[in-house]
VEXTORBA-467948 format. One record per residue (C-alpha): residue number from 1; chain; residue in three letters; x, y, z. Coordinates in steps of 0.25 Angstrom, whole numbers, plus 2048, in hexadecimal, padded with zeros to 3 digits. Layout:
+-----+--------+--------+-----+-----+-----+
: num : chaine : residu :   X :   Y :   Z :
+-----+--------+--------+-----+-----+-----+
: NUM :      A :    ala :   X :   Y :   Z :
...
+-----+--------+--------+-----+-----+-----+
This chain:
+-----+--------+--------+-----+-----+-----+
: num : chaine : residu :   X :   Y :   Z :
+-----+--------+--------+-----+-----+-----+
:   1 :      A :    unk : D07 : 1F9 : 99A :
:   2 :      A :    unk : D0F : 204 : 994 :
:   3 :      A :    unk : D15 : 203 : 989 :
:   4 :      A :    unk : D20 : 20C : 98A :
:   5 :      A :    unk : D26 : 20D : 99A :
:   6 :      A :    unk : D2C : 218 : 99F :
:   7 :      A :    unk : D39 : 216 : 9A7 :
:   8 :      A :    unk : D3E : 223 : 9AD :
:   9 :      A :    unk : D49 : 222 : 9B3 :
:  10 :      A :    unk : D50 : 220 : 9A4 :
:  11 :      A :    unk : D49 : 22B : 9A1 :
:  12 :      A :    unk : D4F : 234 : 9AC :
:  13 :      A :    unk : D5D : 23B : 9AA :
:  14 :      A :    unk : D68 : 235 : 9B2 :
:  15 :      A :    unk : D69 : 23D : 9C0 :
:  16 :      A :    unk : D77 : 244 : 9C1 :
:  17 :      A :    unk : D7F : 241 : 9CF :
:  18 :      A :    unk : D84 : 24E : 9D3 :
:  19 :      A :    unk : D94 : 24C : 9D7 :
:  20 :      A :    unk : D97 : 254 : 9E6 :
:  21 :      A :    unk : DA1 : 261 : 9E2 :
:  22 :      A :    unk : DAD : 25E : 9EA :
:  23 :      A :    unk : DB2 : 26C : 9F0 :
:  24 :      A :    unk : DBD : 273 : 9E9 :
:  25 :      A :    unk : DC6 : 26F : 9F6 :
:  26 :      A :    unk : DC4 : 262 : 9F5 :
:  27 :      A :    unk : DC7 : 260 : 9E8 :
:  28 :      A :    unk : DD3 : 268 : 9EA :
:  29 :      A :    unk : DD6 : 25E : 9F6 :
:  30 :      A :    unk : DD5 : 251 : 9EF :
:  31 :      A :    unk : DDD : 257 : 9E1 :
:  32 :      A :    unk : DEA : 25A : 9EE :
:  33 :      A :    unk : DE9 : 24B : 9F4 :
:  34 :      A :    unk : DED : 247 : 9E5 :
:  35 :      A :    unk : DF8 : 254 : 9E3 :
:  36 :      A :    unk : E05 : 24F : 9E1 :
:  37 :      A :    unk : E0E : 25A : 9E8 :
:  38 :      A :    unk : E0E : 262 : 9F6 :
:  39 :      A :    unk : E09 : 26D : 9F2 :
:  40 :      A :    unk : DFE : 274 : 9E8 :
:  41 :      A :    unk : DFB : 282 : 9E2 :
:  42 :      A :    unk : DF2 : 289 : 9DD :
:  43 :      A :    unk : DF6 : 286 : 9D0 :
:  44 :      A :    unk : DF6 : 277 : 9D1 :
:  45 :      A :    unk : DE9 : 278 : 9D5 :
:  46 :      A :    unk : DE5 : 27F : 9C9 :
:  47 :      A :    unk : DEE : 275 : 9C1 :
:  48 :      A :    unk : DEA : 268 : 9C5 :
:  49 :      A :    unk : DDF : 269 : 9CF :
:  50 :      A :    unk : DD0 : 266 : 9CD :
:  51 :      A :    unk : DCA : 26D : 9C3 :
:  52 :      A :    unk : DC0 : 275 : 9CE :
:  53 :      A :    unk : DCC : 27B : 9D3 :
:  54 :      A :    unk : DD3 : 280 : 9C7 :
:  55 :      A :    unk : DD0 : 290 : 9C9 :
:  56 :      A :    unk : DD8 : 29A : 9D3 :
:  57 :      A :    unk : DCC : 29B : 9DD :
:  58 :      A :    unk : DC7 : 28E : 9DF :
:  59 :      A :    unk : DD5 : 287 : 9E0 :
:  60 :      A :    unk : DD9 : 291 : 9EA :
:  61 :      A :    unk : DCD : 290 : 9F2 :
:  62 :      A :    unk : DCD : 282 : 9F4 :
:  63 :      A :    unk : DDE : 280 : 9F8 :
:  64 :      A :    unk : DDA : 28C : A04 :
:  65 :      A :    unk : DCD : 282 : A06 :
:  66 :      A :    unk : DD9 : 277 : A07 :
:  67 :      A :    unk : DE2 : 280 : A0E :
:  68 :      A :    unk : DD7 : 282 : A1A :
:  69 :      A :    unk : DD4 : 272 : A1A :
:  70 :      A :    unk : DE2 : 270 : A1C :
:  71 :      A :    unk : DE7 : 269 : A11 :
:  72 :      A :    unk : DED : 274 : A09 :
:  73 :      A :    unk : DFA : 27C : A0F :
:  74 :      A :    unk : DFB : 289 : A09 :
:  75 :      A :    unk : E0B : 289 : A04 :
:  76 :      A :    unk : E12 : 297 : A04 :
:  77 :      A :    unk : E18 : 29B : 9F5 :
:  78 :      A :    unk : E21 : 2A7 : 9F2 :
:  79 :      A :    unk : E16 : 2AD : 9E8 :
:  80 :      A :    unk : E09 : 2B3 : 9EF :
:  81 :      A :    unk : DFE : 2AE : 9E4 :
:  82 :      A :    unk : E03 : 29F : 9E4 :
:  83 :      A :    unk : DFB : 295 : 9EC :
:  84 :      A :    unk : E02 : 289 : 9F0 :
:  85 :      A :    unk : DFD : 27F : 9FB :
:  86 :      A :    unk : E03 : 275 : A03 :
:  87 :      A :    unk : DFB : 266 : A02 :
:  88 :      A :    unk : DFA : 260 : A10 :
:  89 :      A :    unk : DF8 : 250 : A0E :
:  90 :      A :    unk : DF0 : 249 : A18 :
:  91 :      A :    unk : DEE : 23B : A18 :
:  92 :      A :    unk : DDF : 23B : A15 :
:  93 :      A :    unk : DD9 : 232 : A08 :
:  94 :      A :    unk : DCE : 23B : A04 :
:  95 :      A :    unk : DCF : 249 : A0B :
:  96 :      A :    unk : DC3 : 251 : A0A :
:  97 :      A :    unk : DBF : 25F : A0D :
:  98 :      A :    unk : DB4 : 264 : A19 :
:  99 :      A :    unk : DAD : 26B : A14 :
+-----+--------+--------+-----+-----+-----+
């Protein structure tokens, strides 16, 4: 009989679950369902959007991602560098993206 067993599996590191990265549009998609107003800018996005979207490019890039899908309008302003788009609600509970 041994005197000192051997147990490996408390031995062993706990194995770390790898979480799915959600595509900066859809992100972007799920923060519009629970926007307040009509309509969102660039700015807003910056402001209180997810925190993967809170540089020019990436915020941009995913709103024309938006825009192509159809759930962003983009909204004409009198200043050429704003960005304001329109939200278009659709009665869907859990939209998501094809990707």
């Amino acid at each position: 009989m041994p005197s000192d067993p051997k147990f490996s599996f408390a031995d062993e590191p706990e194995p770390k679950i790898k979480q799915p990265q959600k595509n900066p549009a859809q992100r972007l998609l799920d923060f519009l369902q629970r926007w307040p107003k009509n309509t969102i800018s660039r700015r807003d996005i910056y402001i209180y959007g997810p925190k993967s979207l809170r540089d020019r490019q990436s915020a941009i890039n995913a709103a024309e991602f938006l825009v192509k899908a159809g759930w962003l309008v983009p909204y004409k302003t009198h200043r050429h560098d704003w960005r304001v788009w329109e939200i278009v609600r659709k009665p869907i509970i859990h939209p998501t993206i094809a990707a």
